[in-house]
C-alpha positions as CSV (number, residue, x, y, z in Angstrom):
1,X,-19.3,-14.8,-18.2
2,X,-19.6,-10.7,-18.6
3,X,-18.1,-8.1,-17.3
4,X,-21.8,-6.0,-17.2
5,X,-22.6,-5.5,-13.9
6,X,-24.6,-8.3,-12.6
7,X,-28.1,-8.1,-10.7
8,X,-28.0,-8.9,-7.1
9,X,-29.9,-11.9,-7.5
10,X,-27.2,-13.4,-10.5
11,X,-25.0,-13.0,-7.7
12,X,-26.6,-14.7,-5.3
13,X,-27.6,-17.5,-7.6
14,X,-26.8,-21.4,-7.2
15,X,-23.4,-22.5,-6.6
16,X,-21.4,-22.6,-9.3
17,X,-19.2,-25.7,-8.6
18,X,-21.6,-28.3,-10.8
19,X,-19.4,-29.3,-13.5
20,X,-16.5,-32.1,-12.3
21,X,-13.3,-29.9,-11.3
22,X,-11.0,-29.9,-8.0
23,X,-13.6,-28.4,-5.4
24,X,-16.5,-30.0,-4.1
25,X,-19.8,-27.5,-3.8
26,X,-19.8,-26.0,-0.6
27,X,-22.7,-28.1,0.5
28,X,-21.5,-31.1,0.0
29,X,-19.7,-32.5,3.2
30,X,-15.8,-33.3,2.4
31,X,-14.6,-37.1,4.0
32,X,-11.7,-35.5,4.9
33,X,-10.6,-32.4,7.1
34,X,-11.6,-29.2,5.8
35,X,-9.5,-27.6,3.1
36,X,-7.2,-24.7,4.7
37,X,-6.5,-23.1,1.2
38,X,-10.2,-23.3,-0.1
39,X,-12.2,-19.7,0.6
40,X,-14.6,-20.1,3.6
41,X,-18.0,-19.8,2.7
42,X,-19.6,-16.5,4.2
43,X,-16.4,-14.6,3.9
44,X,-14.4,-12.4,1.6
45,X,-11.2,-13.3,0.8
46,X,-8.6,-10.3,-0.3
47,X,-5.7,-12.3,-2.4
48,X,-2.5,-10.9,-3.4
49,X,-1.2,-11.2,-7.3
50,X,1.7,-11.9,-8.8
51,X,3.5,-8.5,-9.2
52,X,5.2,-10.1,-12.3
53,X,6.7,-13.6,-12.0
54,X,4.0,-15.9,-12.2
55,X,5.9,-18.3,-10.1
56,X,4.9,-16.2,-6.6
57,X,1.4,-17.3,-7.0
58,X,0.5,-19.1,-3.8
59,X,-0.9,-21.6,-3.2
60,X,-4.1,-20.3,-1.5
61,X,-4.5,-17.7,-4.6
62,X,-4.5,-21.0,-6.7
63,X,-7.7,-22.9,-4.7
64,X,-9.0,-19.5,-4.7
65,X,-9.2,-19.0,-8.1
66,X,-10.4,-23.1,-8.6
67,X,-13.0,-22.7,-6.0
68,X,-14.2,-19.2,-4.5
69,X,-18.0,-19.2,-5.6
70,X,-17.6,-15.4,-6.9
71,X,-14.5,-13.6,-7.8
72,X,-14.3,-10.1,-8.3
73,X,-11.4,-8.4,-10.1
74,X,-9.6,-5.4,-10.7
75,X,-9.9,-6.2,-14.8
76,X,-11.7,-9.7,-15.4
77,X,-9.3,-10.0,-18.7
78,X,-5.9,-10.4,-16.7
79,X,-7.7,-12.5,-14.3
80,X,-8.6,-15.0,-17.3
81,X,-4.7,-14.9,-18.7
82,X,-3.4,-15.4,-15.3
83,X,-5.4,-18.4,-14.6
84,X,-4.7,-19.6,-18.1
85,X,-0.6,-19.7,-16.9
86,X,-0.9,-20.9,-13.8
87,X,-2.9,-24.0,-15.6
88,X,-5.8,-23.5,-13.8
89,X,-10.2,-22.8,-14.1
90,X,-11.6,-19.9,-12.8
91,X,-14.6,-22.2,-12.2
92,X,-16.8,-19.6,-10.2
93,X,-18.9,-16.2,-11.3
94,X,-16.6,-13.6,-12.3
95,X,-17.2,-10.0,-12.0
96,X,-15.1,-6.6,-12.4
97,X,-14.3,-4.5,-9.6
98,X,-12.4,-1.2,-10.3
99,X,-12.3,2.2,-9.2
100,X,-15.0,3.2,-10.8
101,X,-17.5,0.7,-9.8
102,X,-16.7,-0.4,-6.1
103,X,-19.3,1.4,-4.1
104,X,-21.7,0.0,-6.2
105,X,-20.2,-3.5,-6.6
106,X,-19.7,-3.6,-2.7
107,X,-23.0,-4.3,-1.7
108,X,-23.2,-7.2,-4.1
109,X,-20.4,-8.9,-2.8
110,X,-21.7,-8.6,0.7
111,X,-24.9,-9.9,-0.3
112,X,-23.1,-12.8,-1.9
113,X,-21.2,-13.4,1.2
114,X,-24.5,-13.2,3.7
115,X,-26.0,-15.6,1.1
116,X,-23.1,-18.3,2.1
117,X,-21.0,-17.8,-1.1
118,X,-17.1,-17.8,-1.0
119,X,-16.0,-14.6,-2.2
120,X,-12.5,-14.0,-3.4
121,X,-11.2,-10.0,-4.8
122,X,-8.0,-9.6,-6.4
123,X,-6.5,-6.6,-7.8
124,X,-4.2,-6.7,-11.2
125,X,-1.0,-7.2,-9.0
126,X,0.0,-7.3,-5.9
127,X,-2.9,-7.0,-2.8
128,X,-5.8,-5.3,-3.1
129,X,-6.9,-2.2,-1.0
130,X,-3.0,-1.0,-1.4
131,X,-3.8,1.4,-4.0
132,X,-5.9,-1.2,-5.7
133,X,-9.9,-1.8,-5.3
134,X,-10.7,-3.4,-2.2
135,X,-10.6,-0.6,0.4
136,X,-14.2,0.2,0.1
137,X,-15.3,-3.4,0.2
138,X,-13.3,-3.6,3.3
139,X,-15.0,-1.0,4.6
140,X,-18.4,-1.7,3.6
141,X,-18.4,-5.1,5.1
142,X,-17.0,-4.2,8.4
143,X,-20.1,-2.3,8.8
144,X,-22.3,-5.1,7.2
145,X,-20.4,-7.4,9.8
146,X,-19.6,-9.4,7.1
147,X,-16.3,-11.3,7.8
148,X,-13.2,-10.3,5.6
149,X,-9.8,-12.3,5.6
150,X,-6.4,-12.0,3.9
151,X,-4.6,-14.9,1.8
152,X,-1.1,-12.8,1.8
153,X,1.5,-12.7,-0.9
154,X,3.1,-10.7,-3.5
155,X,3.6,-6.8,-2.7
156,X,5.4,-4.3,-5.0
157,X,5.9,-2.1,-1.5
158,X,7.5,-4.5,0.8
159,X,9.7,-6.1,-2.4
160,X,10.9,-2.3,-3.1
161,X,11.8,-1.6,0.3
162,X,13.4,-4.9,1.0
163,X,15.9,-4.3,-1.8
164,X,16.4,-1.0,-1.8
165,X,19.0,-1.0,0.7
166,X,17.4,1.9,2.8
167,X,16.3,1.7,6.7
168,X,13.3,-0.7,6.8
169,X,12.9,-0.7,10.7
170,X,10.2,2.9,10.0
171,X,8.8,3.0,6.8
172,X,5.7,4.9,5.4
173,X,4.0,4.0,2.3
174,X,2.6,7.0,0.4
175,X,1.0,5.6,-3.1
176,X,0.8,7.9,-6.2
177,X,2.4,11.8,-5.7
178,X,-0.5,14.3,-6.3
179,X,-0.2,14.3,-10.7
180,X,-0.6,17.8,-11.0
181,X,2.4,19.7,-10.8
182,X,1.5,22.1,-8.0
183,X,-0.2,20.0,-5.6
184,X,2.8,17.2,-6.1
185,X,5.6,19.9,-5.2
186,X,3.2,20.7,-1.6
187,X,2.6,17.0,-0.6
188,X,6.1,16.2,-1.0
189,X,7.3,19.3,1.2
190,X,5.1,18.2,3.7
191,X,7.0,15.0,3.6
192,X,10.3,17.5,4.0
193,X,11.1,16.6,7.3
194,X,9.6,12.4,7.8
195,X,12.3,10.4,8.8
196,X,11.0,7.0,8.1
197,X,11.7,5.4,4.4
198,X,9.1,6.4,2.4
199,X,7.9,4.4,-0.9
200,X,5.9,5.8,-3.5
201,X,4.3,4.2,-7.0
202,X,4.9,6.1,-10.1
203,X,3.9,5.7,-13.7
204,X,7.0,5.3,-15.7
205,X,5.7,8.9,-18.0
206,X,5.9,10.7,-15.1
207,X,9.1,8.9,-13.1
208,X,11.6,11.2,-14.2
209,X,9.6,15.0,-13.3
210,X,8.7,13.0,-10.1
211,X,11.9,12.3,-8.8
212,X,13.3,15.8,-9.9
213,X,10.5,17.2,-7.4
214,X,11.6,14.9,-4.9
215,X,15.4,16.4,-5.4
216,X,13.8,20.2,-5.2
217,X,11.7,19.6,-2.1
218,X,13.7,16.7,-0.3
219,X,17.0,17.7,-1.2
220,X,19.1,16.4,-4.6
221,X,21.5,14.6,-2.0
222,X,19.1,12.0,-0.2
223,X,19.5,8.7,-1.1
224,X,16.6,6.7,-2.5
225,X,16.4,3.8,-5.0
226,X,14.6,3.1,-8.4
227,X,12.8,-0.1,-8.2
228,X,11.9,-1.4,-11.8
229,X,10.3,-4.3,-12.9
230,X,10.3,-6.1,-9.8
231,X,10.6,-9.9,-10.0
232,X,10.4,-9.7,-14.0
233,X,13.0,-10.8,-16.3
234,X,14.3,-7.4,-16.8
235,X,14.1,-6.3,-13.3
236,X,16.3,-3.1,-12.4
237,X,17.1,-1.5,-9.0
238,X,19.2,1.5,-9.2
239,X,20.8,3.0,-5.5
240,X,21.4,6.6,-6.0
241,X,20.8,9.9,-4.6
242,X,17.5,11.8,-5.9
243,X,19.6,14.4,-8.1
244,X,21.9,11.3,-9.4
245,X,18.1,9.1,-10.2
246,X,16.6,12.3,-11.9
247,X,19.5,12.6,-14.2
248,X,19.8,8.9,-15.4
249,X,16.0,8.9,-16.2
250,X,16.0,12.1,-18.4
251,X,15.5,10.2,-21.2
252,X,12.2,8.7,-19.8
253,X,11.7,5.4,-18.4
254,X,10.1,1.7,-18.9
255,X,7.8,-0.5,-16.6
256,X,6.3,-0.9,-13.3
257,X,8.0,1.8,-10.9
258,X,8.7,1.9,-7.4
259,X,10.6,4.5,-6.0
260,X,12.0,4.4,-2.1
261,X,13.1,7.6,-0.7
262,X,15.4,7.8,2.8
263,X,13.9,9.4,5.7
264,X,15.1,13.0,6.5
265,X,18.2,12.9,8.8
266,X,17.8,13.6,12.3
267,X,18.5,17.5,12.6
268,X,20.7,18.8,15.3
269,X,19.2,20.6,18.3
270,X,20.3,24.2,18.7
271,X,20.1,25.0,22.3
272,X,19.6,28.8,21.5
273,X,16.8,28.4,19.9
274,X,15.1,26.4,22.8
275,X,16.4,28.6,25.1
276,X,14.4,31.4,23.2
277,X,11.4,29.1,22.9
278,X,11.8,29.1,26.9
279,X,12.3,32.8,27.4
280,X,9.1,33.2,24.6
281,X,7.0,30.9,26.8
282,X,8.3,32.6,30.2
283,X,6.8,35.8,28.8
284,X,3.6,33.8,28.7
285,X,3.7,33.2,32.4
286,X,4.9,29.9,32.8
287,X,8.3,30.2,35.5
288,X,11.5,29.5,33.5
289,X,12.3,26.4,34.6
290,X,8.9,24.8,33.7
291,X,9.1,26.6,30.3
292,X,12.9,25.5,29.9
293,X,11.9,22.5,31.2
294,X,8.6,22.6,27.8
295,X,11.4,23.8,25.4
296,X,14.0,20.9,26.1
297,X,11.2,18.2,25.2
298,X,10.4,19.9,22.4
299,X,14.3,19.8,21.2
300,X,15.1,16.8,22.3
301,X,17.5,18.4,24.7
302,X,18.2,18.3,28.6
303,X,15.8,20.9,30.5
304,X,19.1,22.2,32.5
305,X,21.2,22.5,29.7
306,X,18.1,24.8,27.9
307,X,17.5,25.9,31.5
308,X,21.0,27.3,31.4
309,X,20.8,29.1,28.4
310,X,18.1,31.0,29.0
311,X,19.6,32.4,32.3
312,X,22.1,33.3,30.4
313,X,20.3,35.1,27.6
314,X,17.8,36.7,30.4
315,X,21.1,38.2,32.2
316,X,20.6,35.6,35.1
């Protein structure tokens, strides 16, 4: 097996199931009721990783690995080591699919699929398409109305959130800040005033600069958590505010990172200033009970209580 990008006919070839192993080729009709772990033939399969304890693998990631026809991976090298711990063969064709090749590498897999091959994808850890190859493939075979399904599991997102002790009713998930400096600082104020929990990924190099922009353009007193080496031996979740987590990693820190931000507090209407919203709009034309009336929902107020004001403010 080779990591060099395959023609489309190698990917289409024969099944690959011919040596004795736990999966019967496709073709070969099973005396027994279909398998509900195996990958269906004609589809593509997104399976979620491991994020670090091998013990999370599922059991559908394992028959995946045993018997999809053609797996593609985010780095073909920690797809051999992981199937080497869970105990398993990767009996099928494996190929790599990264960032830099998944346009390309999308039409083979859907080729593979229309030919009646099992397809599997997998990222490094957790599920692909969530900052991982697989969103193009995703896309590509929707429009190729080539069937995609999920085998769930593992995700660094959800785990972070879950333990971070932060509101998990609303949450937003916003990947990798911007890496260069100026266009980092402007995405995260944008994000100023979202009040849902927000999770972001971070390389550990760039953890500490990251959370002291957060602290600048979020404020140094919000609460957020620093989620580190998630189900690993030396896992470490640290509850703090962002000035508080920017100080403790000024000397740098190790790992996977996850870091989970509060949502911005709810700020308190000011009635003045939708009663000059309302007097702003009057002048517009609208009558000043309608335009109170505009102002309030905008606020979150009641129209008469903004309705009110502006009298007031107008002289009655």
């Amino acid at each position: 097996m080779t990591d060099a990008t395959p023609s489309a006919a190698s990917v289409q070839g024969p099944a690959p199931h011919e040596a004795e192993g736990p999966c019967q080729s496709s073709d070969q009709p099973s005396p027994t009721a279909p398998d509900p772990w195996r990958p269906r033939p004609g589809v593509i399969t997104l399976a979620a990783t491991p994020i670090g304890n091998t013990g999370d693998a599922t059991g559908r990631l394992r028959r995946g690995l045993e018997c999809a026809d053609l797996i593609a991976a985010e780095d073909t090298r920690r797809l051999r080591a992981l199937a080497q711990r869970l105990g398993i063969r990767a009996s099928g064709r494996i190929v790599a699919l990264h960032e830099h090749n998944e346009r390309e590498r999308s039409g083979e897999l859907i080729e593979a699929a229309r030919a009646g091959h099992s397809v599997l994808v997998i990222s490094d850890a957790g599920m692909p398409s969530v900052s991982d190859p697989g969103y193009r493939v995703v896309v590509a075979a929707a429009q190729a109305d080539v069937a995609v399904t999920v085998a769930p599991g593992p995700s660094a997102v959800l785990t972070a959130l879950a333990v971070s002790g932060l509101a998990s009713d609303r949450f937003c998930f916003e990947g990798f800040p911007p890496r260069r400096a100026g266009e980092r600082d402007r995405a995260l104020a944008a994000l100023a005033q979202e009040s849902r929990t927000m999770v972001f990924f971070e390389s550990p190099r760039r953890t500490h600069e990251t959370l002291a922009a957060m602290a600048r353009a979020l404020g140094d007193s919000r609460p957020a958590a620093l989620c580190r080496e998630l189900t690993k031996t030396h896992e470490e979740v640290r509850r703090a505010t962002l000035g508080e987590l920017a100080a403790s990693t000024a000397d740098g820190v190790l790992g996977e990172v996850v870091i989970v931000v509060a949502g911005a507090p709810a700020r308190s209407a000011d009635p003045s200033q939708a009663a000059e919203r309302a007097l702003d709009l009057a002048e517009q034309g609208l009558r000043l009970k309608a335009a109170a009336a505009m102002a309030a929902g905008e606020a979150g107020l009641r129209p008469n209580e903004v309705y009110r004001e502006a009298l007031a403010r107008r002289g009655g």
